[in-house]
C-alpha positions in Angstrom: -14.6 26.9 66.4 -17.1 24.9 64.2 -20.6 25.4 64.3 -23.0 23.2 66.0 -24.6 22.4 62.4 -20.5 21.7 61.5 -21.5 18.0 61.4 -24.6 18.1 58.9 -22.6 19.8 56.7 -19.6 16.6 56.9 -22.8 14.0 56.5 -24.0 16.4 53.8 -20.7 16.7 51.5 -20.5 12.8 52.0 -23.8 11.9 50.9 -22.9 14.0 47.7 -20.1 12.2 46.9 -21.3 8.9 47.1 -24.6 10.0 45.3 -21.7 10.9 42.5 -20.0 7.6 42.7 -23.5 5.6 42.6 -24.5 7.7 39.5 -21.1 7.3 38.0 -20.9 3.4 38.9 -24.6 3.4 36.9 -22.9 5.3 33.6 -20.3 2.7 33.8 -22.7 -0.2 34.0 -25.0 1.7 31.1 -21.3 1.7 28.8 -20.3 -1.5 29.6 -20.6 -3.0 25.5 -19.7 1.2 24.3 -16.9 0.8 22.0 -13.9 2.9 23.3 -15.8 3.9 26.3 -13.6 4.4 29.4 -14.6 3.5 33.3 -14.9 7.0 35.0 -14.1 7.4 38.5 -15.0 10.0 40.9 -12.1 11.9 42.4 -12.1 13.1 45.8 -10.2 14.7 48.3 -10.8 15.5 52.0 -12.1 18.8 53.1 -9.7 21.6 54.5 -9.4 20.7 58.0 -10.9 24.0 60.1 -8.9 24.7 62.8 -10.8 24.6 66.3 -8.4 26.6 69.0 -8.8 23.4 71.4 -6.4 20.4 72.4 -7.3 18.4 69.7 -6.1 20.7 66.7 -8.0 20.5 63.5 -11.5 19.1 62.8 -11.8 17.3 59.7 -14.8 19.6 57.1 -15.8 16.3 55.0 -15.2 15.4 51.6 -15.0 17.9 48.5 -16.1 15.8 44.7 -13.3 17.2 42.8 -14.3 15.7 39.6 -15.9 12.8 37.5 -12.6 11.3 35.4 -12.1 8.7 32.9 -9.5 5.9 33.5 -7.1 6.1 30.6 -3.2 5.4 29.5 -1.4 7.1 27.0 1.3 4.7 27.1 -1.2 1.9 26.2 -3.0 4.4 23.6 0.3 4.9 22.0 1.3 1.1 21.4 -2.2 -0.2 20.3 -1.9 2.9 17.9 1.4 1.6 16.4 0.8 -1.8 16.2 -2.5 -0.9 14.8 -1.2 0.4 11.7 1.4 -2.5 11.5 -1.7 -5.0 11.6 -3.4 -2.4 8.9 -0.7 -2.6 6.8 0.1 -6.7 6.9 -3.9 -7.5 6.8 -4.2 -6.0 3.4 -0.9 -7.3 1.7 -2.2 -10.9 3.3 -5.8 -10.4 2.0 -3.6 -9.6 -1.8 -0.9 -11.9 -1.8 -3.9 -14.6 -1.0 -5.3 -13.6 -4.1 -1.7 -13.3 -6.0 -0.7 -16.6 -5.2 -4.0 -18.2 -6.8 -3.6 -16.7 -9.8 -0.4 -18.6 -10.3 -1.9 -21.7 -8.7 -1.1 -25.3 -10.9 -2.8 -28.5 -9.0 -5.3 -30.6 -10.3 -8.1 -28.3 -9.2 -6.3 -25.5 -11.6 -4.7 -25.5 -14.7 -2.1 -23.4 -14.6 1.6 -22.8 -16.4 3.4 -26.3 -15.9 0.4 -27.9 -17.4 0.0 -25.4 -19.9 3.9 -25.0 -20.7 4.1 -29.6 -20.4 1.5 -30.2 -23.1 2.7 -27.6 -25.3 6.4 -29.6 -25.6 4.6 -32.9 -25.6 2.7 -31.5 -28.6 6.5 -30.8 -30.1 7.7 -34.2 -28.7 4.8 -35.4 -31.2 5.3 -33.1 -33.8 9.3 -33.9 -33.9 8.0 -37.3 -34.6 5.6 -35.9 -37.5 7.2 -32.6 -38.8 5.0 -33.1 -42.4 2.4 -33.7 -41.0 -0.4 -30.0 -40.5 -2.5 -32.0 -37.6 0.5 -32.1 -35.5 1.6 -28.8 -36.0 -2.1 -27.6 -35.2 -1.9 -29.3 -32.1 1.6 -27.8 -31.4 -0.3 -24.1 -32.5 -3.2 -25.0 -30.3 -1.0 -25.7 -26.8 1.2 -22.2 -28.2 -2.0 -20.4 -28.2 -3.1 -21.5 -24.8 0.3 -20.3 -23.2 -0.4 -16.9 -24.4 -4.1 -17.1 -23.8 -3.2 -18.2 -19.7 -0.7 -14.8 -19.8 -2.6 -12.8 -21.5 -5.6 -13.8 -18.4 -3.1 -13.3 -15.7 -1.9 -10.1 -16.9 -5.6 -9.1 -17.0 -6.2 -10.9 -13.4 -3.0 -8.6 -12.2 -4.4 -5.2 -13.7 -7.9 -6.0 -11.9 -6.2 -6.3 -9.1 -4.4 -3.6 -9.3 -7.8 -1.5 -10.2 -9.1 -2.9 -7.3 -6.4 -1.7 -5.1 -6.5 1.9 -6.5 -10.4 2.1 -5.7 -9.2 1.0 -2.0 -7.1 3.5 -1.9 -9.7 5.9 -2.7 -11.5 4.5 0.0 -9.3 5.1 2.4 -8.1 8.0 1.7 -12.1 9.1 2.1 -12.0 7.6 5.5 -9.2 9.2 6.1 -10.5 12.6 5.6 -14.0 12.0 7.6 -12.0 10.6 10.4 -10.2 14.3 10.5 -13.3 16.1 10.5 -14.8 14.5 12.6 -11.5 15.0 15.7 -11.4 18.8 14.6 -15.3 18.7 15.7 -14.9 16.6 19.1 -11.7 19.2 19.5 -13.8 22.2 19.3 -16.8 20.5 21.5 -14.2 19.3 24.3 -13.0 23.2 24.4 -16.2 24.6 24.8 -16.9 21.9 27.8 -13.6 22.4 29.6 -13.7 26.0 29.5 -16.0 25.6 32.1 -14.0 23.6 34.6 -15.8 20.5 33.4 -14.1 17.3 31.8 -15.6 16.3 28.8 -15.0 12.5 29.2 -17.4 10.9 26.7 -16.1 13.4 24.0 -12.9 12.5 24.7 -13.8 8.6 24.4 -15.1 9.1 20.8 -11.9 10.9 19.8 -9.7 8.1 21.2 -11.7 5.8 19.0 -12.1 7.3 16.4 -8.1 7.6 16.3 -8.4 4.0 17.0 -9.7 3.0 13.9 -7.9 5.9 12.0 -4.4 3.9 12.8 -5.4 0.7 11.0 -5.4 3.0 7.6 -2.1 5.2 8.3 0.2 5.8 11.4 -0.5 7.8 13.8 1.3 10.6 16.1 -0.7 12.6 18.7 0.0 15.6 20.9 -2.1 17.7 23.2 -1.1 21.0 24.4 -2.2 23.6 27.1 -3.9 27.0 25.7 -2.6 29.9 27.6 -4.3 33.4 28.2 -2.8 35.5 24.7 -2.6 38.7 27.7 -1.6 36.6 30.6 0.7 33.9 29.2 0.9 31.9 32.3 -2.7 31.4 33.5 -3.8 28.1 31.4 -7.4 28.6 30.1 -8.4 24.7 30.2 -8.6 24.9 26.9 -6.3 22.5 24.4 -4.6 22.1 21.0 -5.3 18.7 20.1 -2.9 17.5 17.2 -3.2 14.5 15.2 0.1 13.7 12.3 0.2 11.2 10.1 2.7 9.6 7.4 5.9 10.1 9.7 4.9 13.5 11.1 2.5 15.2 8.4 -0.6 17.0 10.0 -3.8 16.5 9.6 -5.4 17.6 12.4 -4.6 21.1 14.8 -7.2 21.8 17.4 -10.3 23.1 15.0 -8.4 23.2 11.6 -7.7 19.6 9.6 -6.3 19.1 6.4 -7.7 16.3 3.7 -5.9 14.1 1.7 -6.8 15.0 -2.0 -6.6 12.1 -4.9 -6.1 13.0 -8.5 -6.1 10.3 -11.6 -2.9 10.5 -14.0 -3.9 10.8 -17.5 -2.4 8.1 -20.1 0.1 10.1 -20.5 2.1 10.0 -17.1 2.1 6.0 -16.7 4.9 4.7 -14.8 4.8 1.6 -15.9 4.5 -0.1 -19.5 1.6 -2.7 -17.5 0.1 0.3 -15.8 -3.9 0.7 -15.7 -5.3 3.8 -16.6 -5.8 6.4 -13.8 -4.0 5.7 -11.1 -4.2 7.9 -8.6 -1.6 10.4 -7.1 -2.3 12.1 -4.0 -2.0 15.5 -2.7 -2.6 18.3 0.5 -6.0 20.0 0.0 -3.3 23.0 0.1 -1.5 22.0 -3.2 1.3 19.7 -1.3 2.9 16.9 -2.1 1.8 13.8 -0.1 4.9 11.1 -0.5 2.9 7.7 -0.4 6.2 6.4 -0.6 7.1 7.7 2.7 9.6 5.0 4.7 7.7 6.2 7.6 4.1 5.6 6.0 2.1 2.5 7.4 -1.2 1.1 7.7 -4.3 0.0 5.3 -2.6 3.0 2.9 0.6 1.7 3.1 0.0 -2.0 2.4 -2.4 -0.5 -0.9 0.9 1.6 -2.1 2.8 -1.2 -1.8 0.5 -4.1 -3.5 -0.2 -1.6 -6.1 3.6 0.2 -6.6 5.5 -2.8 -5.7 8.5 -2.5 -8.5 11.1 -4.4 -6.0 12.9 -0.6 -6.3 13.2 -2.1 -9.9 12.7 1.4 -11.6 14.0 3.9 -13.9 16.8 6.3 -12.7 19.6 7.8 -13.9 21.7 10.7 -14.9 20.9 13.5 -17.3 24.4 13.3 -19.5 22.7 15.8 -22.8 19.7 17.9 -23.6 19.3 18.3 -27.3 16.2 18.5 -30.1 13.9 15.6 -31.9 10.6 15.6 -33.0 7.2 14.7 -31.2 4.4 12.5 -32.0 3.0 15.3 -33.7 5.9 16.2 -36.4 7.1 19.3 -33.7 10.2 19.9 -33.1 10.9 19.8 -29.4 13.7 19.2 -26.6 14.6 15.5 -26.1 16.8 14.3 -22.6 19.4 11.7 -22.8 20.0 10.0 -19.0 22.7 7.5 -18.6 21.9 4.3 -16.4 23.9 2.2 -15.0 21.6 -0.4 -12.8 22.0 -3.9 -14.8 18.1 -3.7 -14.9 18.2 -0.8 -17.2 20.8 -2.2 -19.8 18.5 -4.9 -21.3 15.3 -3.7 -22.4 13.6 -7.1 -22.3 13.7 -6.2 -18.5 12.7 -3.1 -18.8 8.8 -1.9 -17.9 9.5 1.4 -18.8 6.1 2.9 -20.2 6.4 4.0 -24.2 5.0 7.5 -23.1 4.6 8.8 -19.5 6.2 11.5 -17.1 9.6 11.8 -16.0 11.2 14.1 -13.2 14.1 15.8 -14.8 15.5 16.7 -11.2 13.1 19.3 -9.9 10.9 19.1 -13.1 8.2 17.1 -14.1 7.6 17.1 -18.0 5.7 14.2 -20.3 7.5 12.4 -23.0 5.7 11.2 -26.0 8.7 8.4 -26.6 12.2 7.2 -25.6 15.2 5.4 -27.6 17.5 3.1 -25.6 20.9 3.3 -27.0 24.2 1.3 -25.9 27.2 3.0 -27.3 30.2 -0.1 -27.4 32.8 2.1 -27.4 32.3 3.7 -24.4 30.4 0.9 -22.8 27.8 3.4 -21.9 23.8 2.4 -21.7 21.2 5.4 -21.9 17.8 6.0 -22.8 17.2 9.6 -24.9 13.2 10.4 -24.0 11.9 13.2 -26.6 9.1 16.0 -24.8 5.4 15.7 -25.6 5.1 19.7 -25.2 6.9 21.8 -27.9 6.8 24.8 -25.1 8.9 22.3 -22.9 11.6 24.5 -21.4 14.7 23.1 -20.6 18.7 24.7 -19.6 22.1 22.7 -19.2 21.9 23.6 -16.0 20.2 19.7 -15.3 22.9 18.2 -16.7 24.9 15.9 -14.3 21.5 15.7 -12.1 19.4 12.7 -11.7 16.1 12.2 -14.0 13.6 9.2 -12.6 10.7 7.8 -13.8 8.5 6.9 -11.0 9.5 5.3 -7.5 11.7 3.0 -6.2 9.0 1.0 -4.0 11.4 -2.4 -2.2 7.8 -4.3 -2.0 7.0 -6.8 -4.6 3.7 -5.9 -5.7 1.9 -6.3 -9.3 4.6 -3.9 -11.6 6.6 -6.5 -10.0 4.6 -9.0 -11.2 3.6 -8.0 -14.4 7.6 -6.8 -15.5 8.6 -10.7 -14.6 6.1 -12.0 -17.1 6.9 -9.9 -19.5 10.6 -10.5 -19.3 10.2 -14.4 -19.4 7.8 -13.8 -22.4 10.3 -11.2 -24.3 13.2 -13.8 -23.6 11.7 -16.7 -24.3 9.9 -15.4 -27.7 13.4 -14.3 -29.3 15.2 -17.2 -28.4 12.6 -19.5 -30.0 12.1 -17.3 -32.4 15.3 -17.2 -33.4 15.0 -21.2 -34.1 12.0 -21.6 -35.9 13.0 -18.2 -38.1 16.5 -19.0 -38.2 18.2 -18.4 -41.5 17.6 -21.2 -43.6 14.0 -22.5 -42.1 11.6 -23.7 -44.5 7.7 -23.8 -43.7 6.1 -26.3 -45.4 5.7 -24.3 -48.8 9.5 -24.4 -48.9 9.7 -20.5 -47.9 11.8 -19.0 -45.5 9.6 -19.3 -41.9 8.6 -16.2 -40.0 8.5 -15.7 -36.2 6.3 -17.2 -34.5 5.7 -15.5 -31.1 4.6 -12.0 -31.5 3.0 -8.7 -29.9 -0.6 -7.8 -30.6 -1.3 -3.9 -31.7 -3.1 -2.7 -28.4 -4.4 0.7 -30.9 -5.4 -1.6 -33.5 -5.9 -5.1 -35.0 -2.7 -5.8 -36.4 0.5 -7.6 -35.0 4.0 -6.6 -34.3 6.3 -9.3 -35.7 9.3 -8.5 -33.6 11.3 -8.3 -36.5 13.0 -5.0 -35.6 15.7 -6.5 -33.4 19.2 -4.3 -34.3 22.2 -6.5 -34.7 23.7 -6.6 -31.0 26.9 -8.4 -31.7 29.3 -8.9 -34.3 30.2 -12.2 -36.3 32.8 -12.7 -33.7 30.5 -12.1 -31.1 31.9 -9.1 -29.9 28.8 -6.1 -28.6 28.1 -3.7 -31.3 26.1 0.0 -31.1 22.7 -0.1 -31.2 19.6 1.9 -31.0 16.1 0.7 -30.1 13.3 2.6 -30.3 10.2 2.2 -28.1 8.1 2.5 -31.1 10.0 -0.1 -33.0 9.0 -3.6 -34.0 10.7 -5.1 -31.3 10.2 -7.4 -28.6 9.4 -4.3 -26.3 6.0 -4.7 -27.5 5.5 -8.1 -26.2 3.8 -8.3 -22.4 1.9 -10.9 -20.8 -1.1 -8.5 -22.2 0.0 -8.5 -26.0 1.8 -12.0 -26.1 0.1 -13.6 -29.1 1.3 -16.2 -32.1 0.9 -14.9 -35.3 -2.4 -15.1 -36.6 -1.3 -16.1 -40.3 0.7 -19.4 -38.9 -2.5 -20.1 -36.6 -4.8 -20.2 -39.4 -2.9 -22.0 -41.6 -0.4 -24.5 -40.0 1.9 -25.4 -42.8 3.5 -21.9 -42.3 5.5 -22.6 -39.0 9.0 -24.1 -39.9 10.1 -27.7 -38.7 13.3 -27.7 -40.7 15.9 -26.3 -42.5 16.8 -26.2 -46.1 20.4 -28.4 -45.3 18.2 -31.1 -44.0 18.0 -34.5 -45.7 14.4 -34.7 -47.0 11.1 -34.2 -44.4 12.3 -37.2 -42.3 15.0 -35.2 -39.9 13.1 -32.0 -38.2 16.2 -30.5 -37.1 13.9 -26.8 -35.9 11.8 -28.9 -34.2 14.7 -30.0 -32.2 15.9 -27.2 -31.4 13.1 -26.1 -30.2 12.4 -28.8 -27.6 16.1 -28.5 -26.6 14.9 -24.8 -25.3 12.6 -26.6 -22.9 15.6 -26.9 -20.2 18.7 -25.7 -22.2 19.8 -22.7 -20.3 22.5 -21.4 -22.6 19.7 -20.7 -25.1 17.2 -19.0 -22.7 17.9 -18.1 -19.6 15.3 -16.5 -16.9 17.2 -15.4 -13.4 19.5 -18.2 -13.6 16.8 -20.9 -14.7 15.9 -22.4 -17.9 12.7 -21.9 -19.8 10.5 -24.2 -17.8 11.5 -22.9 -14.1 10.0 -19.8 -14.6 7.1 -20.5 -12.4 9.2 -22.1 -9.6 10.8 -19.0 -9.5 7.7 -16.4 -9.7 6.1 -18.8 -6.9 9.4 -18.4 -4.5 8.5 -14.8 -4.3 5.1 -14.8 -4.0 5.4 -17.4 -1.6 7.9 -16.4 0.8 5.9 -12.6 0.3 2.8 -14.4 1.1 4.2 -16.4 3.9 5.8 -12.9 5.2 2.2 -11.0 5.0 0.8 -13.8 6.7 3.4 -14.3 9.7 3.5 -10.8 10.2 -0.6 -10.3 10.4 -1.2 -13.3 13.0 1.8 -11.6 14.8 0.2 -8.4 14.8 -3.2 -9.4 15.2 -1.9 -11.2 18.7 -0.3 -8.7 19.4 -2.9 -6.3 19.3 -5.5 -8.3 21.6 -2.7 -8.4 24.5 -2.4 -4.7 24.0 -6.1 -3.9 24.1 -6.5 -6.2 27.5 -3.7 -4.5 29.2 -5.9 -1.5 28.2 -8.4 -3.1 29.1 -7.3 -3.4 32.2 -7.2 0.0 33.2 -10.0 2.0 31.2 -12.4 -1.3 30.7 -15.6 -1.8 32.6 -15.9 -5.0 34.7 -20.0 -6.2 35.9 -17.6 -7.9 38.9 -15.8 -4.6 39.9 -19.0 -2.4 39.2 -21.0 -4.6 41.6 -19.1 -4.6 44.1 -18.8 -0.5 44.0 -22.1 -0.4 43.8 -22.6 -2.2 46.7 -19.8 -0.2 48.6 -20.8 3.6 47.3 -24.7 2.1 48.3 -23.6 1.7 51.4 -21.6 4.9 52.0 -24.8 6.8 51.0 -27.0 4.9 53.5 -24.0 5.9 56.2 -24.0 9.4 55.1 -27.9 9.3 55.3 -28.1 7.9 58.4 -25.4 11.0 60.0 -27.8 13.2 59.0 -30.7 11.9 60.8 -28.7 11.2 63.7 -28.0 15.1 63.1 -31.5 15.9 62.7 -32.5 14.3 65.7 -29.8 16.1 68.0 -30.5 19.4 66.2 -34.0 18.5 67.2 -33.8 17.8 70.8 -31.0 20.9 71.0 -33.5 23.7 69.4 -37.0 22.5 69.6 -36.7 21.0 73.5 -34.3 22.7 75.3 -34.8 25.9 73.4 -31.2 26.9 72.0 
């Protein structure tokens, strides 16, 4: 049987709970512009009904305030999350593509490598017309230089951007790693709240947005899990294990405890790539692990950087360990050396090659530094292998790695500046030996009657002198059937030409009447038969030939990829970035805070309290007239 103050204690427990709801409607209307703020809602139940012994059963005890929760989905979380590192990702190969594709630009605004390449054969259309004459061919030099000048600026455009990239990386790999810290702190704070029975909403706000903006820079995978009593394993504690992975499942984050991502320079010595800055970074566990950044599961900010930076359109060197023997180092040592057998078309021309002169190679489950490599092709056995010989003389090797694969670098399917920089140098190695070949052919005369020397060659990156690319081996026999041969990346050869060290010899430049216009079985000075020849390489693909085009097409063809790339990153972040503004209003929707909505539950909980006010005066009057006046 309730008592007869049963009813002041109903008016009371409502009064509380509206008082909740008005204070909670006020934090909502405080937090209305809080980033990744969630609209909290009080949560209430009715009272246990007491029972009364009379006809009408139960009497309803009120309303208990059960708590003060936030308005959240996962399933909302989850997709912004993944589509957040998608628009990560496709934002920062659009923001370098952008800048890729105007480095290559050729309008009227920029002069670029039609005009260049044009003028330089309308300077030979002139000079064919005036092969005696040493203004012409100054004019021809001049237009020669400024195609190796406009490389020579693109391959340093490329490696800036490729610096740039590797300090962004850096960058976010910091962010990264303060983003961590940061959730294993809100972890240990939300514990030490919801031990007590409490939720601790606001804390758990900042975590979801902080793990907002960490899945622009790399995926993201979450789980929470319940802490149970160590000596009574099924009474729950309220306490959590937050856990935050990354990079297809990698942690970085377990309830207090985080791991950071550790970023380490490679010396010159471990290049990748012949075009390669200086120090790029690799990236480890604070614990000594590996961290693949080539992970196929890897996305975001990191993974568009990896990509822009690595890009070698899987373009790389791999192959199969086939002999270990002995050589000698840079240093006069004797030491191990590897041969590898490849078989990708790639590998078997070294013009197409950017295989760095010295760097590290993985020898199967070892990592060792060569000091130089020699790229053989054995016509017999119509085999193509590269032997590299060990920088360290302590460099222990067994038989057992023979048969097992050796790789230098990555495979990374993107086409980012490697990519880049390799199809320059390829063009500029393929089209140097072929005119090369004309203007030194056997028989060319310069205009002291001599025999002419090449004209496109490699500057000495170590020093001031030039590599004539004179070291060619003979490749095929005088019936045009493939010979042996050997080539030695420290060899005169046209391995040393990249867009970087493209250069025309410096003795022809400064005096003109050294570059050969004809040969020796030419009638007089009137028929410039060289000069010919080389204008014929302009379009004649049987005499150069770049991915199916001739000579002057090798910009049509560097601008399909970059375009359709650049197209790509740009369809892909407008889709994303759509994509992700539906997602955030549909959550939104739920967890947002609306002036509308909180207006009209203020109004409502304002209401319910003046209700619940007025019951307990009505209840303080009849407890009045019951005690004071009739004397209960």
């Amino acid at each position: 049987m309730p008592s007869q103050f049963f009813g002041l204690n109903i008016a009371y427990s409502g009064l509380l709970s509206s008082n909740a709801a008005l204070n909670t409607t006020a934090n909502n209307i405080a937090n209305e512009e809080t980033k990744g703020y969630s609209k909290q809602v009080v949560t209430t139940q009715a009272s246990d009904a007491l029972r009364t012994f009379a006809k009408y059963g139960c009497a309803g005890a009120g309303v208990d305030t059960l708590a003060v929760e936030r308005l959240r989905n996962q399933y909302y979380d989850v997709r912004f999350w993944n589509n957040n590192s998608n628009l990560g990702e496709f934002k920062t190969k659009d923001d370098y593509m952008k800048m890729v594709e105007a480095f290559f630009k050729d309008d009227d605004e920029v002069v670029g490598f039609n005009t260049i390449f044009g003028d330089m054969y309308d300077a030979l259309e002139d000079l064919s017309k005036n092969g005696g004459d040493a203004t012409y061919k100054q004019a021809f030099l001049q237009n020669a230089t400024s195609l190796t000048d406009y490389f020579n600026s693109m391959y340093a455009s490329l490696q800036k951007a490729q610096k740039d990239l590797n300090a962004e990386m850096k960058v976010t790999l910091d962010q990264i790693n303060s983003y961590a810290s940061q959730i294993a702190s809100l972890n240990k704070q939300i514990n030490v709240i919801e031990l007590t029975g409490t939720n601790a909403n606001e804390l758990r706000d900042q975590r979801g947005y902080l793990l907002d903006k960490l899945s622009e820079l790399v995926d993201v995978e979450t789980e929470e899990l319940p802490v149970y009593d160590a000596n009574n394993p099924e009474r729950d504690t309220g306490a959590t294990k937050f856990i935050v992975k990354i990079a297809g499942g990698q942690s970085l984050v377990s309830g207090m405890n985080y791991h950071t991502l550790e970023y380490v320079a490679r010396a010159n010595t471990e290049k990748r790539n012949q075009t390669d800055i200086d120090g790029l970074y690799d990236v480890t566990w604070d614990n000594g692990n590996r961290f693949d950044l080539h992970n196929a599961s890897l996305r975001g900010t990191l993974k568009g950087i990896i990509d822009m930076r690595d890009g070698n359109n899987n373009e790389y060197f791999h192959g199969t360990i086939s002999s270990i023997g002995q050589g000698t180092n840079n240093e006069g040592k004797t030491v191990q050396t590897v041969t590898v057998d490849v078989t990708a078309e790639y590998l078997k021309d070294l013009n197409k090659s950017n295989l760095a002169e010295h760097g590290k190679i993985r020898l199967f489950d070892q990592e060792v530094c060569y000091d130089n490599f020699t790229f053989s092709y054995d016509a017999a056995a119509d085999k193509y292998s590269y032997t590299f010989v060990m920088s360290d003389p302590n460099t222990a090797l067994t038989s057992t790695k023979i048969g097992k694969d050796a790789s230098v670098g990555v495979g990374n399917g993107y086409q980012g500046i490697p990519y880049y920089m390799q199809q320059m140098s390829e063009w500029l190695r393929s089209y140097s030996e072929a005119f090369n070949k004309i203007v030194a052919q056997d028989g060319s005369v310069d205009g002291y009657g001599d025999q002419a020397k090449n004209l496109f060659v490699a500057n000495d990156q170590t020093g001031d002198g030039q590599y004539d690319c004179t070291g060619m081996p003979v490749k095929f026999d005088a019936a045009g059937n493939a010979v042996s041969y050997s080539i030695n990346s420290k060899d005169n050869t046209y391995y040393r030409i990249t867009a970087g060290t493209a250069a025309i010899d410096r003795a022809i430049n400064r005096d003109a009447a050294l570059l050969g216009t004809h040969t020796v079985a030419t009638a007089g000075q009137d028929k410039y038969d060289v000069v010919d020849q080389m204008i014929d390489l302009h379009t004649n693909k049987d005499r150069m030939s770049f991915r199916g085009c001739s000579a002057e097409e090798f910009l049509q063809c560097i601008l399909s990829d970059i375009t359709l790339n650049t197209g790509a990153a740009r369809t892909f972040h407008e889709k994303y970035d759509d994509l992700g503004n539906t997602i955030d209003n549909l959550r939104l929707s739920v967890s947002g805070v609306d002036k509308d909505e909180e207006g009209v539950d203020l109004v409502k909980f304002q209401n319910a309290y003046t209700l619940a006010s007025k019951m307990i005066n009505c209840f303080t009057e009849i407890y009045d007239r019951l005690i004071l006046q009739t004397g209960v």
